[in-house]
N, C-alpha and C positions, 0 to 999 in steps of 0.2 A: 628368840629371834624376832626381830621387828618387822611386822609384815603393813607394809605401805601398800597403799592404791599405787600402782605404777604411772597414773595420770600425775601423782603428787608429782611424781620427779619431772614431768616436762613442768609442770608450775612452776617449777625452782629454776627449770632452764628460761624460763620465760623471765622472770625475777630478776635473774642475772643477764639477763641481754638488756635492761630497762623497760621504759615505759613506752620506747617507741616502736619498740617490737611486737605485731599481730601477736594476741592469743592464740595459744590452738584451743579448739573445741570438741567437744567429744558427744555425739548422738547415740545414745542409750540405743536406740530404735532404724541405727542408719543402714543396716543391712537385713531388714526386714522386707520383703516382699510391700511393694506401691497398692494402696486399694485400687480394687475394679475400677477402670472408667466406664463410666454409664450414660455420657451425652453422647447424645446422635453427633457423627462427624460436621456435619451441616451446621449444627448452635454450636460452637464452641471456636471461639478466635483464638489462635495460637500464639501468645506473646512473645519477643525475643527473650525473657527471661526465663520461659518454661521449654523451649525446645531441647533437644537429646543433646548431650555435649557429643563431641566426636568420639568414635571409637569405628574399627576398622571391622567391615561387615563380612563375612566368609561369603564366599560366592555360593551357593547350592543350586544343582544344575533343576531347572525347570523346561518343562516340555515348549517346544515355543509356538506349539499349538494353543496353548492354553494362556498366552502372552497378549492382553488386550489390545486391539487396532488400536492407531494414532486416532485421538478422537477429534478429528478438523469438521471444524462447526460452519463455516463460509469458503466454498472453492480451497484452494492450498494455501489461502493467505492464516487464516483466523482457528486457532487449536486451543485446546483447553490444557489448562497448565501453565500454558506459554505467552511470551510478551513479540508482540507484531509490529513494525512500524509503519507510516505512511507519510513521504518526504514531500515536500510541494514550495517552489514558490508562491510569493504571496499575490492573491486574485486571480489565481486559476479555477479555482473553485472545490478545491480539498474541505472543506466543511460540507458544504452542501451535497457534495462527493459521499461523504464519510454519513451524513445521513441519509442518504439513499439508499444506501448499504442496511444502515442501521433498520430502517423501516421496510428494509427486503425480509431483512431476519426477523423480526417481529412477526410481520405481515404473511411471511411463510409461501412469498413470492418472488418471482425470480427477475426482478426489474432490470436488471442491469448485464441479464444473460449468466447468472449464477443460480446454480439449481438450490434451493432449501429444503434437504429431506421433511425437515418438521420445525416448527414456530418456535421463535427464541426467547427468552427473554435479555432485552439488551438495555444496560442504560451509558444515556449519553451525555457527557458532562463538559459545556463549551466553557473555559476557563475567563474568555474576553466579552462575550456579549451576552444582553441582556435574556430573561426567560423568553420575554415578550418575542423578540427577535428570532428567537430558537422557535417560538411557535408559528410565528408566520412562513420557516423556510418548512417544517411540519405539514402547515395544511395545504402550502402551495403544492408539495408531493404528491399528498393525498388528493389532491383537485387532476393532477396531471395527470396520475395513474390510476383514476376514477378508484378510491380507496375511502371506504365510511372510517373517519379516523377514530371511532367509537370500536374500531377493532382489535385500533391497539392498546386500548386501556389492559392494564396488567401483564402485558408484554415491552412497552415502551415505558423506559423513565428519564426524565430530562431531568438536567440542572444547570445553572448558572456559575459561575465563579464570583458573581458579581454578588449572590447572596448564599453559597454554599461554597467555602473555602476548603481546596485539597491541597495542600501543601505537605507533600509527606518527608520533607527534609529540608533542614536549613542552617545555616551557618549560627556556631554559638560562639562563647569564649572559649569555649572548647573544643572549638573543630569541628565539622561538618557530622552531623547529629539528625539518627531517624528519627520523627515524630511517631516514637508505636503507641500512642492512644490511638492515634488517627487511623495508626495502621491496620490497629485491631478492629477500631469502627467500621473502616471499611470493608474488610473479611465478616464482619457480623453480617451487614448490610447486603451482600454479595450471597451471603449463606440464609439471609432472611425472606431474601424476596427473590431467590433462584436463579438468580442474575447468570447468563451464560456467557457474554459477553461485555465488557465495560470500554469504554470509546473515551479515552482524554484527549480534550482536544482545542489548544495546544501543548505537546508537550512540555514545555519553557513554563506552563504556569503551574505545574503541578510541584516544583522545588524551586527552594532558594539558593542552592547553590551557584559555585564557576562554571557556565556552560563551557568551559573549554579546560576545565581539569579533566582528566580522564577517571584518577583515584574519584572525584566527588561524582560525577555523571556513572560511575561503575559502581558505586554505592546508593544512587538511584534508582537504577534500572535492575538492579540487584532484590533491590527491594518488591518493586516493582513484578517483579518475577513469583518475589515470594505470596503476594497478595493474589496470584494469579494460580499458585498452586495451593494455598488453603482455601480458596473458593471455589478449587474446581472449574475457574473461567478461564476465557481467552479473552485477553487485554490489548486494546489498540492502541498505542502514543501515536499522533498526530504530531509531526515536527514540522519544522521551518528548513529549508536550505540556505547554504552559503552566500553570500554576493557573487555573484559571478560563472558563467558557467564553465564545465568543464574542456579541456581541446576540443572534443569531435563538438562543441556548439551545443549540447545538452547536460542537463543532470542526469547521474547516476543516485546510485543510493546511498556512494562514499561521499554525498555532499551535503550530507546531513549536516547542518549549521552545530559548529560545536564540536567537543572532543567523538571520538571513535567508539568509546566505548559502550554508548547505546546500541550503534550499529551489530557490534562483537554480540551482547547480550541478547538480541533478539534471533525468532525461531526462523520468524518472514520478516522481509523488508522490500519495499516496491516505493516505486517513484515517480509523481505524475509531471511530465514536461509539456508543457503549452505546443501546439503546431506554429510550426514555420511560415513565413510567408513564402518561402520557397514549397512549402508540400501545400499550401493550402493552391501553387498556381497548379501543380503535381493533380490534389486532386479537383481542380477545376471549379474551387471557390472563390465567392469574391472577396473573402474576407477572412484572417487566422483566429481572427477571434472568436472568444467562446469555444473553442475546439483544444482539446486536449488529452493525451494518449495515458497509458498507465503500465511500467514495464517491471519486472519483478526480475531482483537480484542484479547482477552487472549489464552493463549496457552492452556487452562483448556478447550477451547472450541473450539479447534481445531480438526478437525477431522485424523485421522492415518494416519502416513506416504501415504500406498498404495489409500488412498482419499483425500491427498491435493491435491492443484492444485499444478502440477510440471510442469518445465520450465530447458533449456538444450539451453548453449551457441554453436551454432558451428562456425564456421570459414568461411566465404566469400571474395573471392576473387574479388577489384576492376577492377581489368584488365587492373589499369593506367602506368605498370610498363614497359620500353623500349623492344622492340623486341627481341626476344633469350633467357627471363627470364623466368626459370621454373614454376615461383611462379605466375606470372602475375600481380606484382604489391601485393599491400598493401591489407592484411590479414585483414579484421573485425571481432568481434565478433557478431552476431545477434542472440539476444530471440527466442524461438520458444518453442510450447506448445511441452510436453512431457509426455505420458501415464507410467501409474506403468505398467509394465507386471504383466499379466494374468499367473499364474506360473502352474496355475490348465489346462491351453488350450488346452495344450496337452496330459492329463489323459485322459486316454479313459473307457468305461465302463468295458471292457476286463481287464482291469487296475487293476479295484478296485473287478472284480471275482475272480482274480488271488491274490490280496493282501487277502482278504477275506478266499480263500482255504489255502494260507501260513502260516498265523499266529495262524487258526484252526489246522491245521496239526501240527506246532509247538511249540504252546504255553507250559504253561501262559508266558504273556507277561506284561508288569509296562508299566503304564502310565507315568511317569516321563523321560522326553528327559533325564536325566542326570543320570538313575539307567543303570548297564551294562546290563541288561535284557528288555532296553527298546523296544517297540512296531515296531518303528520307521526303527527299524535293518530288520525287516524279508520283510516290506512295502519295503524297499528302496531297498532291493535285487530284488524284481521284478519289481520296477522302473525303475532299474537302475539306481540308486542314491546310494552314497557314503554319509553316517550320519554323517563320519569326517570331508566333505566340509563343510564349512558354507552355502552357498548357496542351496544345497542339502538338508540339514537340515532341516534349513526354509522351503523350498519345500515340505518336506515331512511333517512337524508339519501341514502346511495348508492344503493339504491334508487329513490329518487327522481331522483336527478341523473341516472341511466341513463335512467328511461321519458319525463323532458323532454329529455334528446335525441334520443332516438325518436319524439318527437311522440306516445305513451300521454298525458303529459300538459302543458299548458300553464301558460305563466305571462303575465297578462292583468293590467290596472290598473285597481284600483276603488275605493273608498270606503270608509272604515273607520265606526266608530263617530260618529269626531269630524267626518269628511267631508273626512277628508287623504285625499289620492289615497296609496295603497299598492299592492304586486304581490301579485297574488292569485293563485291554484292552481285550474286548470280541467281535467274532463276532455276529451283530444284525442282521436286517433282511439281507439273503438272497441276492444279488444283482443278478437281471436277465436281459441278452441282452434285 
């Protein structure tokens, strides 16, 4: 009997399909047990060609005592494993925003009203402007929030786009293609020098793809992901918004410039919208500029102008500029938290006896800021408030809104001129020193 290798007979099937038919191959050694791996998780970059193929994992029940916390590294925005966005129109001040941040976590300070259990390390990589430039928005921080920037050596790393190129995907003859040298570089990089956080920023410069394909921005941000869970960091994308804003007059964070798919892939996404000149008469500035709020997730679930969290550029002076110059050199802009004013702080309870006895004395008075008889007129005379200002206004509407939920004052339905029933303004309990 003739005893063949049984490998011979696929060769012969091979033979007879021709020569444009794959070999098969045969691994003497292919079901042998993998050697040990013996590198620390931390040195070792995980190529697309070495990861597990799929295969379907049995679930086995684990105590969920024993299930490690979410490990969020800045307030709920910024986690480890995970990809974060931060949307902004442009010259609100999202960069110098994102490094204030950055230098909170390093600095292991709470600049911007975010607690930092313990010192980070973060690096931060501006795709569009020079190192130079990165470092003068740097020391103006550090000048502002009186910070020895010798603090941050080995917690803070900077780079430029302009001489350190991240491009981790881009269009070939073959269709939109990861760059994993890069990818793997930057998993090294992230694993070499403990990096907790990494900050791109702008998004738009880190690929060369369609920003408005979804498949290619979803193979991005994908990736993106994956660099985020082999280093154990939380990754920031810094994006651009749309043209144009949305009905209610603001960005959301569905207005991320570009397809959706960023949005879908991230863990947090927030959105910073410049103040109104209508909130800036609200809070009784003379000016909207440099003021801008920061709201996380839908704008439906945003909380009111006067409970965002707001934020206010002011101007810092370098000091680098020649002897005899008024200016002292080069102007920065720096982040800094900024309260709504308390517009009620200084009503006093004499305030609201005296508002109390005036519109008694004079009434009836309309509920409606916009009826000539409204309520508002007799309040602001012994405010001292003007109903014509806008600011005034406001003042006085809130005012109001507070003493009728107090019961100071009511709102009752009575008769107008014409004998339409209308809500009319009464006074309620009493207000005593």
């Amino acid at each position: 009997m003739d005893k063949r290798d049984p490998f011979d007979d696929l060769k012969d099937m091979e033979d007879a399909m021709g020569p444009e038919r794959p070999r098969y191959s045969y691994d003497p050694h292919e079901d042998e047990e993998p050697a040990a791996d013996t590198d620390p998780p931390r040195s070792r970059a995980k190529s697309g060609a070495d990861r597990s193929p799929i295969c379907a994992t049995p679930y086995v029940y684990r105590d969920p005592a024993t299930i490690p916390v979410r490990q969020w590294v800045y307030g709920k925005h910024l986690i480890r494993k995970f990809l974060s966005t931060t949307a902004a129109p442009g010259a609100v001040g999202k960069s110098s925003f994102k490094l204030v941040e950055s230098i909170a976590m390093a600095a292991g300070r709470a600049l911007l009203g975010v607690a930092v259990p313990k010192r980070l390390r973060v690096w931060y990589w501006n795709g569009e402007d020079p190192l130079e430039e990165i470092e003068r928005r740097v020391a103006a921080i550090c000048i502002h929030y009186g910070i020895d920037g010798r603090e941050l050596e080995g917690y803070l790393f900077l780079d430029s786009g302009r001489t350190s190129s991240i491009v981790i995907a881009s269009r070939t003859k073959e269709g939109a293609k990861v760059a994993e040298p890069l990818v793997d570089k930057l998993i090294e990089q992230i694993r070499e020098h403990e990096i907790d956080v990494l900050v791109i920023d702008p998004f738009v410069s880190s690929h060369g793809l369609a920003e408005n394909s979804n498949d290619e921005i979803d193979l991005v941000a994908k990736t993106w992901n994956r660099i985020a869970d082999a280093g154990d960091a939380a990754i920031e994308l810094v994006h651009h918004v749309r043209k144009g804003m949305g009905p209610a007059g603001e960005y959301t964070v569905e207005d991320g410039r570009g397809a959706v798919a960023l949005l879908a892939a991230a863990r947090s996404a927030r959105v910073l919208n410049p103040m109104t000149k209508d909130e800036a008469e609200r809070a009784g500035l003379e000016s909207h500029r440099g003021y801008f709020r920061v709201d996380n997730g839908k704008s439906n679930l945003a909380p009111p102008p006067d409970r965002s969290e707001w934020f206010h550029l002011t101007p810092v002076s370098l000091g680098n500029g020649p002897p005899g110059i008024l200016d002292y050199g080069d102007q920065v802009a720096v982040v800094e938290p900024w309260e709504w004013p308390d517009q009620l702080a200084d009503i006093t309870t004499a305030d609201l006896i005296a508002a109390q006895t005036e519109v008694r004395a004079t009434g009836p008075w309309r509920e409606n800021s916009q009826a000539k008889d409204w309520v508002g007129i007799p309040i602001g005379r012994v405010l001292k408030l003007d109903p014509q200002e806008k600011a005034d206004k406001e003042k006085i509407k809130r005012a109001l809104k507070v003493w009728i939920a107090n019961g100071m004052f009511e709102s009752v339905t009575g008769k107008d001129a014409k004998g339409n029933d209308r809500p009319f303004i009464e006074v309620g309990t009493p207000a005593t020193e």
